[in-house]
C-alpha positions as CSV (number, residue, x, y, z in Angstrom):
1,X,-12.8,82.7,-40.7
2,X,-15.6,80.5,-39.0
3,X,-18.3,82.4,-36.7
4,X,-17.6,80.2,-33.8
5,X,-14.2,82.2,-33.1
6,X,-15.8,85.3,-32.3
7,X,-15.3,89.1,-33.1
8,X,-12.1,90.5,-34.7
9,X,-10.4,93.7,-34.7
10,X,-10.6,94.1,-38.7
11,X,-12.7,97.0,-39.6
12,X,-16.0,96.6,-41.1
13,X,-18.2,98.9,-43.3
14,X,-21.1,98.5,-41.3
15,X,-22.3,101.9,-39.2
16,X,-22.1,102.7,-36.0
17,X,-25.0,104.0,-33.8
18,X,-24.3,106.8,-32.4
19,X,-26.6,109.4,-30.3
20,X,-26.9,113.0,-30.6
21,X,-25.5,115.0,-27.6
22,X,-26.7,118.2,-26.8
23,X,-23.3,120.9,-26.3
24,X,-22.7,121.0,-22.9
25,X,-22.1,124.6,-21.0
26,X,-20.0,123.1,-18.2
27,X,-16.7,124.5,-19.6
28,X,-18.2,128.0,-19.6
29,X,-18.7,128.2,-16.0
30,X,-16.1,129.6,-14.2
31,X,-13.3,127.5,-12.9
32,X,-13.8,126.3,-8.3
33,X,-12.0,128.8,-6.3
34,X,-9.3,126.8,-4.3
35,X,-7.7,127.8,-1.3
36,X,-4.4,129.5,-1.2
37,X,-1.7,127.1,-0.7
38,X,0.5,126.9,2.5
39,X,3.7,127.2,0.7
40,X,4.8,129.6,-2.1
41,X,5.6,128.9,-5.7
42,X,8.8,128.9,-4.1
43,X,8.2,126.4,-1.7
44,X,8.7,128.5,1.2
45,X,6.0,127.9,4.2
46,X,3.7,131.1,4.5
47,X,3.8,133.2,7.5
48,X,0.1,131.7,8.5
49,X,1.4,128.3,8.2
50,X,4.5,128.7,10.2
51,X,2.2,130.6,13.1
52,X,-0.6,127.8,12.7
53,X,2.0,125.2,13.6
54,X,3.3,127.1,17.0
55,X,0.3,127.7,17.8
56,X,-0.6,124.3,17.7
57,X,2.3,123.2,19.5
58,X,2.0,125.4,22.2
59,X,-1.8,124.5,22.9
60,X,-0.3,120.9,22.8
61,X,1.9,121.6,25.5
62,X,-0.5,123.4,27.4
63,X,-3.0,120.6,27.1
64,X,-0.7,117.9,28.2
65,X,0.7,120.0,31.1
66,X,-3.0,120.1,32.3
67,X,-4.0,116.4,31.9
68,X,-0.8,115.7,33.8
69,X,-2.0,118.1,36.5
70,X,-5.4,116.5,36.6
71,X,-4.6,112.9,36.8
72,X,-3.0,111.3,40.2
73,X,0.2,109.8,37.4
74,X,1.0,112.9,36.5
75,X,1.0,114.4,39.8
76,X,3.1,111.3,41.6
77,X,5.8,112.5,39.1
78,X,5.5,116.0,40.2
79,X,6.1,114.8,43.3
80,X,9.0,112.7,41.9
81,X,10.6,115.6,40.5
82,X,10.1,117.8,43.7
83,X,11.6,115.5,45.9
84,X,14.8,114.4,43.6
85,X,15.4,118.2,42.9
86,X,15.5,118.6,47.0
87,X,17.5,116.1,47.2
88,X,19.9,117.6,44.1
89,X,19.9,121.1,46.2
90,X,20.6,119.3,49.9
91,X,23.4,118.2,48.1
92,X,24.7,120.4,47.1
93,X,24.5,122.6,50.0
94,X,26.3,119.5,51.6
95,X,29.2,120.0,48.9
96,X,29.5,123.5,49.6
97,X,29.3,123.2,53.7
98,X,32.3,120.4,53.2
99,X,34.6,122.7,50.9
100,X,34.3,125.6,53.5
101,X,35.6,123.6,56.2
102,X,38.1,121.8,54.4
103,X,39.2,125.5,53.1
């Protein structure tokens, strides 16, 4: 083999340098405490978990409900809703008026 083709994967009986390493005490130091899991071994949600999440949800809701309130959108459909829920109960009342005097 000629030197111009480079290095070869053939072992050779030359050493190797090498550098002492002091032994390290990282393995002797006790093992991070992690966090409890949310679910079981089982895979069953914890009770915290499950209370976490409604809770979350209802302070969603809650949030929203306010922005709504506190923006002029949210209150023109309110007003929406009032008026077509009137309107739904005038109805109604005119249904019932019509039945007793056709009765």
């Amino acid at each position: 083999m000629s030197a111009d083709q480079g290095p070869t994967d053939e072992p050779t009986d030359e050493p190797v340098d090498a550098e002492i390493v002091e032994e390290s005490t990282a393995l002797d130091s006790p093992l991070p405490v992690v966090p409890p899991s949310d679910y079981t071994a089982a895979g069953v949600p914890t009770f915290d978990y499950v209370r976490d999440r409604v809770e979350n949800r209802i302070n969603t809701g809650i949030g929203a409900e306010e922005l709504a309130d506190a923006t002029p959108e949210g209150r023109a459909v309110e007003d929406q809703f009032e008026a077509r829920n009137k309107a739904g109960l005038d109805k109604l009342e005119e249904i019932r008026r019509s039945m007793r005097n056709n009765g």
